[in-house]
C-alpha positions in Angstrom: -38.7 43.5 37.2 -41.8 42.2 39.1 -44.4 44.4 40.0 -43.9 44.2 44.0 -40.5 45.8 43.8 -41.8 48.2 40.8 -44.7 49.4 43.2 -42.1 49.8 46.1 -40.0 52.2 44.1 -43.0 54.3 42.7 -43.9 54.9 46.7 -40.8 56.0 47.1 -40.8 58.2 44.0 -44.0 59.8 45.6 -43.0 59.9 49.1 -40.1 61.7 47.9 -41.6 64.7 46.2 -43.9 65.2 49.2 -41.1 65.5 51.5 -39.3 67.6 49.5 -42.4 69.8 49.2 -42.2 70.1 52.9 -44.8 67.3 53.9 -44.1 65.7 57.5 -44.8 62.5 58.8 -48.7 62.3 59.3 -50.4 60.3 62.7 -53.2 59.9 60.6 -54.4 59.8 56.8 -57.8 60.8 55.2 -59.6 60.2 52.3 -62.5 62.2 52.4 -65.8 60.8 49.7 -68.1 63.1 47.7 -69.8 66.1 49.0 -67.5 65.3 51.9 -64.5 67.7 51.7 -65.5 70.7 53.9 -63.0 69.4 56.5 -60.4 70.2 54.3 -60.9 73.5 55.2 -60.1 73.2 58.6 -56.6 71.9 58.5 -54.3 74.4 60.6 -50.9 75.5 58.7 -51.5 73.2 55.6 -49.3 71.9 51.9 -51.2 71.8 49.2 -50.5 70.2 45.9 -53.0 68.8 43.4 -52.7 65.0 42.8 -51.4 65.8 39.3 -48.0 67.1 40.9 -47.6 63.7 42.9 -45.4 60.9 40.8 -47.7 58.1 39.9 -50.7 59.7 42.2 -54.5 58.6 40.1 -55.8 62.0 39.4 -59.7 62.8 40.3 -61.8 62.7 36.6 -64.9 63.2 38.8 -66.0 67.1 38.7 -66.9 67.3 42.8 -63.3 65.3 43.9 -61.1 68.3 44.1 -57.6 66.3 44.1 -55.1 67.6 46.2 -53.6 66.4 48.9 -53.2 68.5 51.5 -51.0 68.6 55.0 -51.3 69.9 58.2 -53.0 69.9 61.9 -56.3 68.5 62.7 -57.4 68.2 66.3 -53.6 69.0 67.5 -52.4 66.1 65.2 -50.4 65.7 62.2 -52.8 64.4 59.3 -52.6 64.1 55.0 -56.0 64.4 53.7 -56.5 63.9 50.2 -59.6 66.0 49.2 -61.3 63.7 46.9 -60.8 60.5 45.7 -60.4 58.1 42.3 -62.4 55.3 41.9 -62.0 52.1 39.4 -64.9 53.2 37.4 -63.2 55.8 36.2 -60.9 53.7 34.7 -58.2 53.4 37.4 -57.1 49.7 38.7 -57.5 49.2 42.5 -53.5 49.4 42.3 -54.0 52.6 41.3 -56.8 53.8 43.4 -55.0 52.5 46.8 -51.8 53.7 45.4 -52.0 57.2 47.8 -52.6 54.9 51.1 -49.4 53.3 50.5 -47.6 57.0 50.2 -49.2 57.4 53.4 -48.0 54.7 55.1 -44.8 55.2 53.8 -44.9 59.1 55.0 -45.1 57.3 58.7 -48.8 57.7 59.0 -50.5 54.9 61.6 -54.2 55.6 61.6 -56.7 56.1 58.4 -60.0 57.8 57.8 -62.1 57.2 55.3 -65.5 58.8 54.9 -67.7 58.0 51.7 -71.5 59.0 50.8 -73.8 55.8 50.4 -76.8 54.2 50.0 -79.0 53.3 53.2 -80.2 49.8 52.5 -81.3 49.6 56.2 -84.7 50.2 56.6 -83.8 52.1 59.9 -81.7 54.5 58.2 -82.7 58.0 56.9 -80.6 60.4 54.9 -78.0 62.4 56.4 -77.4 59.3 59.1 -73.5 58.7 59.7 -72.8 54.9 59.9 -69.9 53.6 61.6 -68.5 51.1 59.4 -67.9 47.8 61.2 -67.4 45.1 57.9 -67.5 45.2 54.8 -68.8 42.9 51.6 -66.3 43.4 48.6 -68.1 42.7 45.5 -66.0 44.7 43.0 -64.6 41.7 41.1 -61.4 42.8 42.2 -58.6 43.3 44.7 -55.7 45.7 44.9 -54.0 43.2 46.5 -53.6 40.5 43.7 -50.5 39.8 42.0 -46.6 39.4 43.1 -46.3 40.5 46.9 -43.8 42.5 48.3 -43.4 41.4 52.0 -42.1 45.1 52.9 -45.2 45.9 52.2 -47.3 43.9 54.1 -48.1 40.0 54.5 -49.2 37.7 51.3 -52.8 37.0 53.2 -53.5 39.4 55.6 -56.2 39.1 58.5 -59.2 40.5 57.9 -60.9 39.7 61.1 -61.1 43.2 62.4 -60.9 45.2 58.6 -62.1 48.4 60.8 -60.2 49.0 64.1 -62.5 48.6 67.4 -61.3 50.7 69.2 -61.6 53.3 66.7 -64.8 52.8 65.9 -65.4 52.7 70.1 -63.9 56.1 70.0 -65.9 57.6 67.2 -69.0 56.1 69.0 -68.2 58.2 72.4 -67.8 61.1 70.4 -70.7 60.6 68.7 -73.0 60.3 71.9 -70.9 63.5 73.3 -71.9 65.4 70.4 -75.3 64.5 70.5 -75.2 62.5 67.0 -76.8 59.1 66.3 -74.1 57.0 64.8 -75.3 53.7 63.4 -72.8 50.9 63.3 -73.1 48.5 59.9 -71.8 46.5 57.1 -70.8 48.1 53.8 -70.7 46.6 50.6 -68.3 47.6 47.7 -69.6 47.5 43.8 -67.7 48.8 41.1 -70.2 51.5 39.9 -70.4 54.0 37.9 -74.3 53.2 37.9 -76.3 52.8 40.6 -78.0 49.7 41.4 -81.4 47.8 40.5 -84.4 47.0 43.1 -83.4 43.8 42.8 -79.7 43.9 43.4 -80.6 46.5 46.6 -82.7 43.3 47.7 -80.1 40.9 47.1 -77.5 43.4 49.1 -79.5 43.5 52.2 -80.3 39.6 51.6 -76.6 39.1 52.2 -76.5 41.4 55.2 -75.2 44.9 54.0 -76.9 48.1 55.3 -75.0 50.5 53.3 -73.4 50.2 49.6 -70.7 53.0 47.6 -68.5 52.5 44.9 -65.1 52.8 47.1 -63.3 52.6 51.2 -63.2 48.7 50.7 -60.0 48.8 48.0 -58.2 51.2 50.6 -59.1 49.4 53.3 -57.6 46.1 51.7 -54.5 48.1 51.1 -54.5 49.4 54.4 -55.2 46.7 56.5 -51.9 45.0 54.5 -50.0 47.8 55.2 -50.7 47.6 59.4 -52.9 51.0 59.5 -55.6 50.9 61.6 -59.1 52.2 59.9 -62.0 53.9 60.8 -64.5 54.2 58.1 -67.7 56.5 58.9 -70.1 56.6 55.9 -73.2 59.3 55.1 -76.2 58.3 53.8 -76.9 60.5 51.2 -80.1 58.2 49.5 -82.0 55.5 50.4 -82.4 52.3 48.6 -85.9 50.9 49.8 -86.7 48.8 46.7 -90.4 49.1 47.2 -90.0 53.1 47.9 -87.4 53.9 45.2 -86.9 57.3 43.8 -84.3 57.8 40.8 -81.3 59.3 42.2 -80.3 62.4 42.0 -76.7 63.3 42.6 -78.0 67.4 43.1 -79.3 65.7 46.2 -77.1 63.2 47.1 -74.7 66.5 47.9 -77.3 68.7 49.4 -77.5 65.5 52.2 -74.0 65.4 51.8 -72.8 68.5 52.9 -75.8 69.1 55.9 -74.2 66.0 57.4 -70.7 67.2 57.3 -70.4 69.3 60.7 -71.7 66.5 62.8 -69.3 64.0 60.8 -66.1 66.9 61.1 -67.0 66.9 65.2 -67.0 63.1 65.0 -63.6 62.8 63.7 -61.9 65.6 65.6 -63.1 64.1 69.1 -61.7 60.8 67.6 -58.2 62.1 66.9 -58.0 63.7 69.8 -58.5 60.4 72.1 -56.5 58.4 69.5 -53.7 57.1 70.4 -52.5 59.1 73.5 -52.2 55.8 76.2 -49.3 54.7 73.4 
């Protein structure tokens, strides 16, 4: 059996068990990055059940990405937000990392979220800045979308002109300057990780026109972009990457920054959700 029709029937293994657990069809998905769970907390009437449960679901290694998945109403809309995230350097294969954005589509969603702590490279930025992500660089030496295609899934090359959806970003702009919130819009660029990066591959990064850089959201955006989702990525800087002003990192920090930005970014996405989709 090829892997195309193998990954089909492993979606439909996990979509299963989360319907039978009582999950309904989402509007939207979320994937919600490190030190950037707190909206979990403010889903109305939600499922919960740790990735672990989930048939072929990657579970978390990584001590602050809780792992469950969790259902319910955000904003007056249906939404599945998986409280943490897996990433490749723990081992996983972008197959495996993007593997819960295909449940999601498959559970009906339309829309995803992603939100992901980074490193500023623009000398603009300052921590606890949210960046609207508008492109992105992939330079993880990978892509979940290699190997046998299964056009149920999605197209062999899909477009990749507009990776982040406009008007979602558009949206999450006007709710931004409604709440009062600078929101930066910029390019993100994807490394494997798991160690941060030298002065001079921060230099060659902004060289090549990135202004932010994290270890994850470009795999899922890939898989989500094949799959017909529309995305909205929003990224917090949670340390900046100034070769010439650089500090070791420290990941205490990094969730301090983290978790101050998290209100502003919460407010941002429920003002987007909202507006989303209602002309349809």
């Amino acid at each position: 059996m090829s892997e195309a029709p193998g990954l089909r029937r492993r979606i439909e293994e996990a979509a299963r068990r989360l319907t039978a657990a009582g999950f309904e069809r989402p509007y939207a998905g979320m994937i919600l990055g490190s030190g950037l769970d707190q909206l979990a907390e403010r889903i109305e009437g939600p499922r919960v059940l740790p990735f672990g449960e989930i048939p072929h679901f990657p579970v978390s290694t990584v001590a602050h990405h809780r792992g469950e998945l969790i259902q319910g109403t955000f904003a007056g809309r249906p939404v599945l937000v998986m409280k943490g995230r897996v990433h490749a350097y723990e081992g996983y294969s972008l197959q495996e990392v993007t593997f819960p954005v295909r449940v999601m589509r498959a559970l009906g969603a339309e829309a995803l979220v992603l939100t992901s702590a980074v490193g500023g490279l623009h000398p603009l930025y300052r921590e606890g800045d949210i960046v609207a992500v508008v492109d992105h660089i992939n330079l993880m030496g990978d892509n979940p979308l290699i190997g046998p295609n299964d056009d149920a899934l999605g197209p062999r090359f899909p477009d990749m002109s507009e990776p982040y959806d406009r008007g979602l970003v558009e949206l999450a702009v006007g709710a931004a300057l409604k709440e009062g919130v600078a929101l930066h819009r910029g390019v993100f660029a994807a490394v494997p990780g798991p160690n941060l990066e030298t002065r001079a591959e921060y230099r060659f990064l902004r060289a090549i026109g990135a202004d932010i850089v994290g270890m994850s959201m470009v795999p899922e955006n890939l898989v989500a972009v094949h799959a017909g989702l529309k995305v909205l990525g929003l990224a917090v800087v949670t340390d900046l990457c100034f070769p010439d002003a650089l500090r070791p990192a420290d990941i205490g920090r990094i969730l301090e920054v983290a978790a101050r930005a998290q209100p502003a970014l919460n407010r941002i996405i429920e003002r987007v959700l909202l507006h989303a989709g209602r002309a349809r």
